[in-house]
mmCIF file of the N, C-alpha and C atoms, coordinates in Angstrom:
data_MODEL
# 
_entry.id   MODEL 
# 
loop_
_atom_site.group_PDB 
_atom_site.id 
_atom_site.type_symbol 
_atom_site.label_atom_id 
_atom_site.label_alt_id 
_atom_site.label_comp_id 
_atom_site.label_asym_id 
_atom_site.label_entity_id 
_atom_site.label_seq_id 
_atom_site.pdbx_PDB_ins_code 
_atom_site.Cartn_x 
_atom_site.Cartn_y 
_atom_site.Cartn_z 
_atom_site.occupancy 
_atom_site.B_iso_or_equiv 
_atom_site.pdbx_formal_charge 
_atom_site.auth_seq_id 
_atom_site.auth_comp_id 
_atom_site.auth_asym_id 
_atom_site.auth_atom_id 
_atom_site.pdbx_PDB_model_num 
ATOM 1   N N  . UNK A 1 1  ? 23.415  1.220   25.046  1.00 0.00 ? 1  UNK A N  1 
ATOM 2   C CA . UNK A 1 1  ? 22.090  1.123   25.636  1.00 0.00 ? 1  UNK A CA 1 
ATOM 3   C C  . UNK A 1 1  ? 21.068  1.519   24.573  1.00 0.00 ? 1  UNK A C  1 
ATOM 4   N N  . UNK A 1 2  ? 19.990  1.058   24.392  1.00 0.00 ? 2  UNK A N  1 
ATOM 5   C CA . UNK A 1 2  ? 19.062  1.119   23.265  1.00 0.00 ? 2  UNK A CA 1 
ATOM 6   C C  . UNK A 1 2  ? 18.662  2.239   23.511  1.00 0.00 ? 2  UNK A C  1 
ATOM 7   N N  . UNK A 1 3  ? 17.752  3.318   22.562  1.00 0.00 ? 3  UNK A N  1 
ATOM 8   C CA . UNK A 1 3  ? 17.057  3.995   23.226  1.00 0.00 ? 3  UNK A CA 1 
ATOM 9   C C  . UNK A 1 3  ? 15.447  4.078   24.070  1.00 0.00 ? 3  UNK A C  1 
ATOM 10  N N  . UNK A 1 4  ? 14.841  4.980   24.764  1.00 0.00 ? 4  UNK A N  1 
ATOM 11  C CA . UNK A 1 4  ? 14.096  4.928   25.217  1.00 0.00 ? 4  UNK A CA 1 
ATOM 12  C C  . UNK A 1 4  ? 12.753  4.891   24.508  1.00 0.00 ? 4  UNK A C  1 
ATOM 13  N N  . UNK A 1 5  ? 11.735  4.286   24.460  1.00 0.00 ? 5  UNK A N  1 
ATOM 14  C CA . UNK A 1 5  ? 10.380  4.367   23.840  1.00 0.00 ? 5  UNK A CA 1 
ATOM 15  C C  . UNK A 1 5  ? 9.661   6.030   24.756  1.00 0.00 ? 5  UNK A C  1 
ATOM 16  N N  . UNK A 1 6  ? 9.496   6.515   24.110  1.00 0.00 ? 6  UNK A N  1 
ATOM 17  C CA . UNK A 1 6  ? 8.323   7.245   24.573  1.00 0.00 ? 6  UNK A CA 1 
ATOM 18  C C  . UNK A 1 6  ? 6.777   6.995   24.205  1.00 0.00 ? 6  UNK A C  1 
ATOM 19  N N  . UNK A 1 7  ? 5.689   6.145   25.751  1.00 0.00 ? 7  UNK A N  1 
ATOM 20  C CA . UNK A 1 7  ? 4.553   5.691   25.799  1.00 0.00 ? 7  UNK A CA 1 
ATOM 21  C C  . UNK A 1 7  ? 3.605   6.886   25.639  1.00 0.00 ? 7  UNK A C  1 
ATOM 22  N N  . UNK A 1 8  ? 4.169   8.138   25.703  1.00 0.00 ? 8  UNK A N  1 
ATOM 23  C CA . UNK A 1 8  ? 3.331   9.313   25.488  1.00 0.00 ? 8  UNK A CA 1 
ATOM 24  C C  . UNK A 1 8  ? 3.375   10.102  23.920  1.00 0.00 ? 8  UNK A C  1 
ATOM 25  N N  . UNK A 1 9  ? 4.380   9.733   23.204  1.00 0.00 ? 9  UNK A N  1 
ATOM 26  C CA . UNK A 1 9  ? 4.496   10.454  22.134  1.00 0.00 ? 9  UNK A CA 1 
ATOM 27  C C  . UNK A 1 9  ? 3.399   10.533  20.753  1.00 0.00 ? 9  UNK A C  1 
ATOM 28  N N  . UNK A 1 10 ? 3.012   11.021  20.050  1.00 0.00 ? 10 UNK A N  1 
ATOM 29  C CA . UNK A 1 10 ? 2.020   10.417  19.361  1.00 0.00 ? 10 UNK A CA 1 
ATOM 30  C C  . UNK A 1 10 ? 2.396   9.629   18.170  1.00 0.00 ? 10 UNK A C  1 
ATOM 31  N N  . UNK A 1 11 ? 1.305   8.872   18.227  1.00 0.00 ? 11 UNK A N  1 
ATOM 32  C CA . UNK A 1 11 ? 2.142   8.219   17.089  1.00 0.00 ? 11 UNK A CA 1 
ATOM 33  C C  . UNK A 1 11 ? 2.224   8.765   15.677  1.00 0.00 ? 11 UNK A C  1 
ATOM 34  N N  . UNK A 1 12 ? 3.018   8.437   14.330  1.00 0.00 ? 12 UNK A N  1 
ATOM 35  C CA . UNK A 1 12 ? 2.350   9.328   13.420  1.00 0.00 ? 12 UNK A CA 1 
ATOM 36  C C  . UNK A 1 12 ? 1.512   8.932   12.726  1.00 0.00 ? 12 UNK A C  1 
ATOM 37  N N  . UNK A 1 13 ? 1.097   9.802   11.714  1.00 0.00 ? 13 UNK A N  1 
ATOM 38  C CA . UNK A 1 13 ? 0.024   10.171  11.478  1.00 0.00 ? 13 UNK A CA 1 
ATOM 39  C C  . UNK A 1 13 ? -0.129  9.102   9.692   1.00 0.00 ? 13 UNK A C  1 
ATOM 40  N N  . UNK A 1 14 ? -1.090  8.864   9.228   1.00 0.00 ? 14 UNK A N  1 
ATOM 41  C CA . UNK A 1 14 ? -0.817  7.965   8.082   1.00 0.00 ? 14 UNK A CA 1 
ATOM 42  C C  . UNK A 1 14 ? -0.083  8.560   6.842   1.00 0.00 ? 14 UNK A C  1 
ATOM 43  N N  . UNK A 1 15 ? -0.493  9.950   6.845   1.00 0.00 ? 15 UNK A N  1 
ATOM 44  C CA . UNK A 1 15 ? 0.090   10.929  5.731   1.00 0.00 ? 15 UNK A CA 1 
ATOM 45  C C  . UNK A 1 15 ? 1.933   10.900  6.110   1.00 0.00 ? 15 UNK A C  1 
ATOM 46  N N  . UNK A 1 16 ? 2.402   10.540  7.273   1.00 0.00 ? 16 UNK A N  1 
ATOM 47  C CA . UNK A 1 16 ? 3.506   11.049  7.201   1.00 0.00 ? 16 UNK A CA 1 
ATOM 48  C C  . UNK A 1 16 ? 4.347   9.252   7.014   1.00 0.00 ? 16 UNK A C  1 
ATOM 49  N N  . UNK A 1 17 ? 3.942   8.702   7.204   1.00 0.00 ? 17 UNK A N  1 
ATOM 50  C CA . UNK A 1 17 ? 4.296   7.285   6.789   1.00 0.00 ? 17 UNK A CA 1 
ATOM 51  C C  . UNK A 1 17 ? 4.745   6.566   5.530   1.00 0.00 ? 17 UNK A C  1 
ATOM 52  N N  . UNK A 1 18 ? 5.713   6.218   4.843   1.00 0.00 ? 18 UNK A N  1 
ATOM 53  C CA . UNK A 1 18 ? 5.595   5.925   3.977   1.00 0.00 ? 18 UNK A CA 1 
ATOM 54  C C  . UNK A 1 18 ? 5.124   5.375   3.333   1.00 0.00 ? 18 UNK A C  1 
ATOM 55  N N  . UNK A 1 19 ? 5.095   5.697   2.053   1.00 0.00 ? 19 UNK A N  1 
ATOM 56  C CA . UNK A 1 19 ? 3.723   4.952   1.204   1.00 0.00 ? 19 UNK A CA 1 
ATOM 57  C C  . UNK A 1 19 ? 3.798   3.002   0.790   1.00 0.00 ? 19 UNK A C  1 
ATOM 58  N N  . UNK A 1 20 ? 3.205   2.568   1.385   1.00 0.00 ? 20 UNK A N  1 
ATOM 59  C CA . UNK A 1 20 ? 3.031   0.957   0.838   1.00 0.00 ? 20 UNK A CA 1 
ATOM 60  C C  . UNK A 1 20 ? 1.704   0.614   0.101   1.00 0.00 ? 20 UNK A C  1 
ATOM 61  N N  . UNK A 1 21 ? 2.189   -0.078  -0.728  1.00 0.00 ? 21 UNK A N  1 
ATOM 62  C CA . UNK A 1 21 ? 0.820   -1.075  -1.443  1.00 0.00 ? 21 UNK A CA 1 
ATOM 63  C C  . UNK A 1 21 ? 0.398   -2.473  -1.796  1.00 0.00 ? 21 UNK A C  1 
ATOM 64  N N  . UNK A 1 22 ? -0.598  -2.679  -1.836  1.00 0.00 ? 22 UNK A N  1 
ATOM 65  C CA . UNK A 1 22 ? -1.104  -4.288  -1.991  1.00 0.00 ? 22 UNK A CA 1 
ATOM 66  C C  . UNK A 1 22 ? -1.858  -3.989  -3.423  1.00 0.00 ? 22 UNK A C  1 
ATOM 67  N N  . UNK A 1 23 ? -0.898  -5.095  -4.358  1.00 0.00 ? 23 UNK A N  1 
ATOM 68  C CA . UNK A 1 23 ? -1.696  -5.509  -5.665  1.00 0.00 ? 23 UNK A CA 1 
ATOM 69  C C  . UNK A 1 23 ? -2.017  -6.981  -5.248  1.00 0.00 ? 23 UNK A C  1 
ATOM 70  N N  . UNK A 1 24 ? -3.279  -6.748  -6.119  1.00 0.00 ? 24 UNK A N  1 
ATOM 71  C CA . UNK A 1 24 ? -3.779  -8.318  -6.268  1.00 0.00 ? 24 UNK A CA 1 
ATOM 72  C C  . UNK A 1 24 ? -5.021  -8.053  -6.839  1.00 0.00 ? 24 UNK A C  1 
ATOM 73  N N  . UNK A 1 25 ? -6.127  -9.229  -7.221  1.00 0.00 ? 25 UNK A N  1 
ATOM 74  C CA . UNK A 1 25 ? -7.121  -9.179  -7.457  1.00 0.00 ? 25 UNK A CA 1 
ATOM 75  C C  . UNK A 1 25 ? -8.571  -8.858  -6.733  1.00 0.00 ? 25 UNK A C  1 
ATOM 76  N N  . UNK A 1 26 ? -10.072 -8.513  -7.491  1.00 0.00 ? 26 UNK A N  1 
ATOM 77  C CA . UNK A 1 26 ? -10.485 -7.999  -6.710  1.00 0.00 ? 26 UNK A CA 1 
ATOM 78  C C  . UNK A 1 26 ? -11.549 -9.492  -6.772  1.00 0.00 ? 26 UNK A C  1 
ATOM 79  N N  . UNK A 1 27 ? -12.397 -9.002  -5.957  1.00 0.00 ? 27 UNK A N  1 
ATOM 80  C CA . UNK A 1 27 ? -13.726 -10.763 -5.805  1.00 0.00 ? 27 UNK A CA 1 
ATOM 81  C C  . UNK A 1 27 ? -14.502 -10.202 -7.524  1.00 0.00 ? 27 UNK A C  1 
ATOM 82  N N  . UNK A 1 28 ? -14.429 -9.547  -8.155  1.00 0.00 ? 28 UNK A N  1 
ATOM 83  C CA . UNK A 1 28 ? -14.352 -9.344  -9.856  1.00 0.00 ? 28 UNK A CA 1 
ATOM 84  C C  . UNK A 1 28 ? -13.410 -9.717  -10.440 1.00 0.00 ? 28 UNK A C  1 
ATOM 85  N N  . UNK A 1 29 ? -12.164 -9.956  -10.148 1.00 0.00 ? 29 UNK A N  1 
ATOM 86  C CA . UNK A 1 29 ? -11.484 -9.701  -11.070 1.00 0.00 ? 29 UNK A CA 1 
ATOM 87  C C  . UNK A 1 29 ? -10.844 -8.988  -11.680 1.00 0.00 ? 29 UNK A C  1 
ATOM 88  N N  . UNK A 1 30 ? -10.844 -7.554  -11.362 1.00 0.00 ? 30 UNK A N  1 
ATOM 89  C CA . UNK A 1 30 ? -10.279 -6.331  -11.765 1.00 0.00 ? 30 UNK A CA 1 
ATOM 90  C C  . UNK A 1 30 ? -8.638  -6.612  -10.889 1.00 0.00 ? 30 UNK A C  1 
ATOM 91  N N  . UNK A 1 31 ? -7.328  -6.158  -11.500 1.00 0.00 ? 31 UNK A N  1 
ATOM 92  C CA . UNK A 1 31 ? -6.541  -5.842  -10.889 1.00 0.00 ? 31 UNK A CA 1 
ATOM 93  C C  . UNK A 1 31 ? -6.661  -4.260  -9.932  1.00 0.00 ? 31 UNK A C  1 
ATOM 94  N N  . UNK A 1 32 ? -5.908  -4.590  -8.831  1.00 0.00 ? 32 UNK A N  1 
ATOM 95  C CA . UNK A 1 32 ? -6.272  -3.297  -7.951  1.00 0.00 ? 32 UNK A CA 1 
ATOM 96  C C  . UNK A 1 32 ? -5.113  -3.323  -7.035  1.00 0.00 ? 32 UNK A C  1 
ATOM 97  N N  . UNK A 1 33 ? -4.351  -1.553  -6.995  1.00 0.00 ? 33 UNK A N  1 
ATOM 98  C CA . UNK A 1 33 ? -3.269  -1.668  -5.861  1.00 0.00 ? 33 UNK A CA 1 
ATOM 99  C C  . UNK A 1 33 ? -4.113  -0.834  -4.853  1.00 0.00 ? 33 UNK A C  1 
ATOM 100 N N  . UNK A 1 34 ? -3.983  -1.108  -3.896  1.00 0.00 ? 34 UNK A N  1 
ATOM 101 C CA . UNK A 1 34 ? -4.491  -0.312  -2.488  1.00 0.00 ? 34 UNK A CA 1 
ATOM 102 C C  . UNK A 1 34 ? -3.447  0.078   -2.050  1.00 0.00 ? 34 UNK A C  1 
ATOM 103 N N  . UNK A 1 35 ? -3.259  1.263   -1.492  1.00 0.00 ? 35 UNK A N  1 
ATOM 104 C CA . UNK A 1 35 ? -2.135  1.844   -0.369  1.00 0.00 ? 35 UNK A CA 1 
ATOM 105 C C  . UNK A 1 35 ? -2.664  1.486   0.647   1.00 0.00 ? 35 UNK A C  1 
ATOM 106 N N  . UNK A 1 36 ? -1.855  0.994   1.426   1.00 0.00 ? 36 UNK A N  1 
ATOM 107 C CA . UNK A 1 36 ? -1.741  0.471   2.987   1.00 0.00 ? 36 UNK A CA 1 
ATOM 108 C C  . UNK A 1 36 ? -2.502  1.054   4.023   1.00 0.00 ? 36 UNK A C  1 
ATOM 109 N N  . UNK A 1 37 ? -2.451  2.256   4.207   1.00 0.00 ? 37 UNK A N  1 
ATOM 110 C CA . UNK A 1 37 ? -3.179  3.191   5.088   1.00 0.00 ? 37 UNK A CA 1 
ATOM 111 C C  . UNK A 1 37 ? -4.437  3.731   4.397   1.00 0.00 ? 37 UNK A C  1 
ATOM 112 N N  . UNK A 1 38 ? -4.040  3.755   3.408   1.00 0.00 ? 38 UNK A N  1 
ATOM 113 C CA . UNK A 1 38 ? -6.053  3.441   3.205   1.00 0.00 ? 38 UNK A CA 1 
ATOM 114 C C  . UNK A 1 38 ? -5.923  5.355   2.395   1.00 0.00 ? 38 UNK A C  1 
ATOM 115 N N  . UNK A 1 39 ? -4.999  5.083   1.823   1.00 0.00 ? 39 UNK A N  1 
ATOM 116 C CA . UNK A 1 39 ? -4.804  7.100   1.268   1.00 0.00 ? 39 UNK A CA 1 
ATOM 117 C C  . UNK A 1 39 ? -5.064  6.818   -0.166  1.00 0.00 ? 39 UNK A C  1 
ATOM 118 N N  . UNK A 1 40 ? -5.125  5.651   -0.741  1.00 0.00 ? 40 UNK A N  1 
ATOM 119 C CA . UNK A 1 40 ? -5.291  5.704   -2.098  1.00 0.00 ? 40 UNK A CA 1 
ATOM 120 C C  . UNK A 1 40 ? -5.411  4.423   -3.309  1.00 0.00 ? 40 UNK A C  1 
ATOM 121 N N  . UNK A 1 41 ? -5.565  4.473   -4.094  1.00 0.00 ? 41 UNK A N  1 
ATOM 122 C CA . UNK A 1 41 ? -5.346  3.452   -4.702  1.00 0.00 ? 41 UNK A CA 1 
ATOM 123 C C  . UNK A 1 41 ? -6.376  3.133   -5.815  1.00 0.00 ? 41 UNK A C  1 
ATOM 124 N N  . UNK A 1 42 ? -6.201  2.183   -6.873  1.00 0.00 ? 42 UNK A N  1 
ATOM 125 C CA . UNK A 1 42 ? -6.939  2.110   -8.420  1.00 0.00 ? 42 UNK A CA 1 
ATOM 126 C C  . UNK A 1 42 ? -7.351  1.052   -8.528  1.00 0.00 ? 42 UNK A C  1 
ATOM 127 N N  . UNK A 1 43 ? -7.842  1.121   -9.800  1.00 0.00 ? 43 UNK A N  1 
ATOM 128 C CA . UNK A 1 43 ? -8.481  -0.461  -10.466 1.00 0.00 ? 43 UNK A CA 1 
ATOM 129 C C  . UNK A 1 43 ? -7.456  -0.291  -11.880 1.00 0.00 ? 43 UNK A C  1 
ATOM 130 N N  . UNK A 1 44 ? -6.849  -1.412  -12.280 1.00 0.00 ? 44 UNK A N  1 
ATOM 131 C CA . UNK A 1 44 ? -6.095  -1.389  -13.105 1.00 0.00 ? 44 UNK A CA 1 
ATOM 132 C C  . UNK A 1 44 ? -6.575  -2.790  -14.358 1.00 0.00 ? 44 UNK A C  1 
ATOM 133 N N  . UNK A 1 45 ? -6.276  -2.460  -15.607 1.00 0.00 ? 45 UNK A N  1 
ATOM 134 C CA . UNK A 1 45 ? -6.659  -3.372  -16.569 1.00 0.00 ? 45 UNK A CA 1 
ATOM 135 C C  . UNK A 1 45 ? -5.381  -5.028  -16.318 1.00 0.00 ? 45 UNK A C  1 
ATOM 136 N N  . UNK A 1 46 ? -4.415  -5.081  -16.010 1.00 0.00 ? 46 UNK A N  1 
ATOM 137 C CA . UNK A 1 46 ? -3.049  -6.082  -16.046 1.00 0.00 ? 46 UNK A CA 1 
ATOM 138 C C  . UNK A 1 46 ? -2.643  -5.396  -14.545 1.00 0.00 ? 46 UNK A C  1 
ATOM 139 N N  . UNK A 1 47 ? -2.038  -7.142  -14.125 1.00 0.00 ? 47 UNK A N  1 
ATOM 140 C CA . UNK A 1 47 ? -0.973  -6.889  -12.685 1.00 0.00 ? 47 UNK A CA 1 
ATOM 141 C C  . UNK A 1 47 ? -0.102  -5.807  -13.053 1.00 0.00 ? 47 UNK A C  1 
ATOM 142 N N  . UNK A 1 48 ? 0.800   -5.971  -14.798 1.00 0.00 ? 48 UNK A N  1 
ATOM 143 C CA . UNK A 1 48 ? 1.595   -5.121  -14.667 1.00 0.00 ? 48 UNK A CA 1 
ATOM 144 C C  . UNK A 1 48 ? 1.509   -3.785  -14.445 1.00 0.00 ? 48 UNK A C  1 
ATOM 145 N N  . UNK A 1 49 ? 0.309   -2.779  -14.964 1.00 0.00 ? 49 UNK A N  1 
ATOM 146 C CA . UNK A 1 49 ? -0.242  -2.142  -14.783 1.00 0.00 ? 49 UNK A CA 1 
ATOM 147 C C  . UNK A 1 49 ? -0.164  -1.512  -13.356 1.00 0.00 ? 49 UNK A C  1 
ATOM 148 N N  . UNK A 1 50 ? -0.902  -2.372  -12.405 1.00 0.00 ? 50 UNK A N  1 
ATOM 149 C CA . UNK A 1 50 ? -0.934  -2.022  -11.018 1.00 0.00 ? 50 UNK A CA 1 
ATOM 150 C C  . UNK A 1 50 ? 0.444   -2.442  -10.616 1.00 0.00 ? 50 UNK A C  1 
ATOM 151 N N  . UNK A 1 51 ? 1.219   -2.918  -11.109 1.00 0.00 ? 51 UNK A N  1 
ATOM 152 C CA . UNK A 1 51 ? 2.428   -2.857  -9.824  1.00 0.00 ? 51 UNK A CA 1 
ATOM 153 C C  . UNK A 1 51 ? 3.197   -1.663  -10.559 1.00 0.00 ? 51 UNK A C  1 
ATOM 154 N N  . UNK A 1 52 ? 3.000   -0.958  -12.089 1.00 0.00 ? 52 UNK A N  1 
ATOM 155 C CA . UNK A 1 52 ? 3.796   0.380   -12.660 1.00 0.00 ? 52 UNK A CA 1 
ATOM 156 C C  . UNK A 1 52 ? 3.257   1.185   -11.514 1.00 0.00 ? 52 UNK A C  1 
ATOM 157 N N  . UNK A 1 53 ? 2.045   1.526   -11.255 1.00 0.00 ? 53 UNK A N  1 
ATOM 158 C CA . UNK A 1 53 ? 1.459   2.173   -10.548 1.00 0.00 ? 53 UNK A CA 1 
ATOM 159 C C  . UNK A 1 53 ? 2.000   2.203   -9.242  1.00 0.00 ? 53 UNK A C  1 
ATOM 160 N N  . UNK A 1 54 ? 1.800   1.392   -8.638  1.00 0.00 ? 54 UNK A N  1 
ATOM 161 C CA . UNK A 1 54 ? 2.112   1.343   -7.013  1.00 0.00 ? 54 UNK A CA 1 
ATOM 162 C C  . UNK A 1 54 ? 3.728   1.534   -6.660  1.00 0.00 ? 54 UNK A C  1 
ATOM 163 N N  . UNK A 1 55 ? 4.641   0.921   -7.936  1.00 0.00 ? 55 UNK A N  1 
ATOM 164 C CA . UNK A 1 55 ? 5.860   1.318   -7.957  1.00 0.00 ? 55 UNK A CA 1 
ATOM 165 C C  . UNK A 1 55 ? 6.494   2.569   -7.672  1.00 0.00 ? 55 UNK A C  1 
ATOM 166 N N  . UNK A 1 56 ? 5.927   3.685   -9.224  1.00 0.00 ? 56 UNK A N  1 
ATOM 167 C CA . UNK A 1 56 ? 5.883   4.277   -9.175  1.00 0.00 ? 56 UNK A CA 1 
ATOM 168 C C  . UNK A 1 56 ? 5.489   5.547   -8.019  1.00 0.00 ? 56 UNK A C  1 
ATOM 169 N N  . UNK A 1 57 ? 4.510   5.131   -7.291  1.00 0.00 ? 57 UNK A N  1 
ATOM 170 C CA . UNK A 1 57 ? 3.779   5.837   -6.008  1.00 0.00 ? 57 UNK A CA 1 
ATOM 171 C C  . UNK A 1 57 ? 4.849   5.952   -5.025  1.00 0.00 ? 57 UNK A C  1 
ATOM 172 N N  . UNK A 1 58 ? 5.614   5.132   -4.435  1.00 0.00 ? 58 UNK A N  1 
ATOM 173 C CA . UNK A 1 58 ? 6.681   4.766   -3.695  1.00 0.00 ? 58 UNK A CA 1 
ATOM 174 C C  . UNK A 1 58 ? 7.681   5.172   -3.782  1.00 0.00 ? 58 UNK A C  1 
ATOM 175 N N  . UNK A 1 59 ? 7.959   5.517   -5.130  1.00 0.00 ? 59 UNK A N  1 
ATOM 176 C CA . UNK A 1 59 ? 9.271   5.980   -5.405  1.00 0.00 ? 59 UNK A CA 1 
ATOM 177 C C  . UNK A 1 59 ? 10.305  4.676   -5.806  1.00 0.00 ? 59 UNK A C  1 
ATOM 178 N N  . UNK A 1 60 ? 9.985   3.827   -6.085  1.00 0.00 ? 60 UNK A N  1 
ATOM 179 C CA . UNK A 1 60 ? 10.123  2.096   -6.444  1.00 0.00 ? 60 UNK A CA 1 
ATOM 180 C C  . UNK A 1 60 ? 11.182  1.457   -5.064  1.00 0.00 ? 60 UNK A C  1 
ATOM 181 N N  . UNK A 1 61 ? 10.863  2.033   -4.131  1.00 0.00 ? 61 UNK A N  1 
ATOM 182 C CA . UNK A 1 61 ? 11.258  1.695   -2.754  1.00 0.00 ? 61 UNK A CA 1 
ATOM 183 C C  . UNK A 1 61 ? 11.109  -0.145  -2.977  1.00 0.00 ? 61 UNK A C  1 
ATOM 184 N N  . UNK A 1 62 ? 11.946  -1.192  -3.121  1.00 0.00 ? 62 UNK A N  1 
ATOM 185 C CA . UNK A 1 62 ? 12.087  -2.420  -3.056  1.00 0.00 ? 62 UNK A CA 1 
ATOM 186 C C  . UNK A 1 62 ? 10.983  -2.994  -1.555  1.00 0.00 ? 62 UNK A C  1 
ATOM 187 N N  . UNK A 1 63 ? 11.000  -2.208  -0.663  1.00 0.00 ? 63 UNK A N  1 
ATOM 188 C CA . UNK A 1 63 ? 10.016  -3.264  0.259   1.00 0.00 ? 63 UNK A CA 1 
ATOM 189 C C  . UNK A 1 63 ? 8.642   -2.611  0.271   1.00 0.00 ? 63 UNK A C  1 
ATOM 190 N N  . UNK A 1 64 ? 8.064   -1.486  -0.351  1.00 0.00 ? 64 UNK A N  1 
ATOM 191 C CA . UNK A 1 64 ? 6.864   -0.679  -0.350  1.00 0.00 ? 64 UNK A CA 1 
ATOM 192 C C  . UNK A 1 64 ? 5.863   -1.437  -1.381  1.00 0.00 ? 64 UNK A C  1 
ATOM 193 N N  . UNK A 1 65 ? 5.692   -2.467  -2.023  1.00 0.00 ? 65 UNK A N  1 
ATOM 194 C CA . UNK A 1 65 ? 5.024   -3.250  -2.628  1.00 0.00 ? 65 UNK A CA 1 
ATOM 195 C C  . UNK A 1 65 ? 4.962   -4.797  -2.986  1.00 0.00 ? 65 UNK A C  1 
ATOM 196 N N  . UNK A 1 66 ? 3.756   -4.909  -2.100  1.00 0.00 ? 66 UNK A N  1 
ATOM 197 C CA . UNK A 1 66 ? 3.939   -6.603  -1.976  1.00 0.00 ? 66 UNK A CA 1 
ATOM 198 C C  . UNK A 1 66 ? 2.393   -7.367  -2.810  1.00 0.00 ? 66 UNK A C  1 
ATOM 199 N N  . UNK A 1 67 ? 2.356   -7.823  -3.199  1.00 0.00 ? 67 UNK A N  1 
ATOM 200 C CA . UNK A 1 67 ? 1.623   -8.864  -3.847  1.00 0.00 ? 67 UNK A CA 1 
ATOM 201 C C  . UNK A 1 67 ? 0.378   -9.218  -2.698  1.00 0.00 ? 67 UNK A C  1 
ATOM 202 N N  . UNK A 1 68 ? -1.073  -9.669  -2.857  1.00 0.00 ? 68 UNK A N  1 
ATOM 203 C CA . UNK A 1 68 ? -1.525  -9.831  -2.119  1.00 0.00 ? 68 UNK A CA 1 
ATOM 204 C C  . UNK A 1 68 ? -2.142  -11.191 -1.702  1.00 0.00 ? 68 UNK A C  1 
ATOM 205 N N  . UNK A 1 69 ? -1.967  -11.965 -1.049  1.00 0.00 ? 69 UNK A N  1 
ATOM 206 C CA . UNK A 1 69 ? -2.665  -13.582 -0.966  1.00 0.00 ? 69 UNK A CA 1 
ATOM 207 C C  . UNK A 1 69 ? -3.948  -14.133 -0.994  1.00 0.00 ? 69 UNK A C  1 
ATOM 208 N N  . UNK A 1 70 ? -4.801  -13.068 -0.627  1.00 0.00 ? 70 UNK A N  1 
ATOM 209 C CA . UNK A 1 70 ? -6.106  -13.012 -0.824  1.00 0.00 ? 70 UNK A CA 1 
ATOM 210 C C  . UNK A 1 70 ? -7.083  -11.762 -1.226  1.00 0.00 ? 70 UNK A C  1 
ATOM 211 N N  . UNK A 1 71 ? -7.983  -11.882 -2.021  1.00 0.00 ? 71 UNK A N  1 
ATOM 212 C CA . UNK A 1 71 ? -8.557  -10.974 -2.779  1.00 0.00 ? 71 UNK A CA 1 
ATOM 213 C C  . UNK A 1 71 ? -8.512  -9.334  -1.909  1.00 0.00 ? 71 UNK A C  1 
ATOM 214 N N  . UNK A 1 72 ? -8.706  -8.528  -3.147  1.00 0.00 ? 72 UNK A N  1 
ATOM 215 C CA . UNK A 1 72 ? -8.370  -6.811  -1.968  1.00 0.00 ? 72 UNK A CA 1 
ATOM 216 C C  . UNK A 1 72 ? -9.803  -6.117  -2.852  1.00 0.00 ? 72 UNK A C  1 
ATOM 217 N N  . UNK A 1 73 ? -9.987  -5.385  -2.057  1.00 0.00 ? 73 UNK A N  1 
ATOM 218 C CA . UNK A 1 73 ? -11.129 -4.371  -2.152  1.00 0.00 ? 73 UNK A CA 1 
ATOM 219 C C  . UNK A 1 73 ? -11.090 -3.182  -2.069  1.00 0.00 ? 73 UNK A C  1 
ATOM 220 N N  . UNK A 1 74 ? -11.527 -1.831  -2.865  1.00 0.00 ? 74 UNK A N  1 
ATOM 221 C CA . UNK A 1 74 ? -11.037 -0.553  -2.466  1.00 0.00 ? 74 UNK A CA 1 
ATOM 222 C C  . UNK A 1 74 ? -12.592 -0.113  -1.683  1.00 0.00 ? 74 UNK A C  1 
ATOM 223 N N  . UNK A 1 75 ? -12.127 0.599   -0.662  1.00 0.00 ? 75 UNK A N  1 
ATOM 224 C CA . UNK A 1 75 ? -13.521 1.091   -0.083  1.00 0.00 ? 75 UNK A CA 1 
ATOM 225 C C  . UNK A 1 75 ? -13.386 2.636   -0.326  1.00 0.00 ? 75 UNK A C  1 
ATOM 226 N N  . UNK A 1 76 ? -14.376 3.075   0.064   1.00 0.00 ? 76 UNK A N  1 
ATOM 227 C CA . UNK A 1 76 ? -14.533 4.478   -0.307  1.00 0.00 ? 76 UNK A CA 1 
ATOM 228 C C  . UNK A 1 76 ? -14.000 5.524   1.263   1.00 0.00 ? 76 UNK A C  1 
# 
């Protein structure tokens, strides 16, 4: 039997989530990885650059960094 969902539990929190990121370009041109939840992320000179980076951040976790399809933006 699967287990039960609990509709009351909270959900967690972004800090406790593991870390993911989006490289890609910015509407400049700058390479840039963003973390997923919105905890962090750079402007980098080369893709390779930003994906050492975001790799690295993850712990080089194989599904924690994906490429992005359309332009990314860091907000403040």
């Amino acid at each position: 039997m699967p287990p039960s969902l609990d509709a009351t539990a909270p959900a967690p929190s972004p800090a406790r989530l593991p870390l993911a990121f989006l490289v890609g370009r910015s509407a400049d041109g700058h390479w840039l990885a963003v973390e997923t939840h919105g905890l962090g992320g750079g402007i980098f000179r080369t893709c390779r650059d930003a994906l050492h980076y975001a790799a690295a951040e993850t712990g080089r976790r194989p599904d924690a960094v994906r490429l992005a399809s359309t332009t990314l933006a860091l907000v403040p």
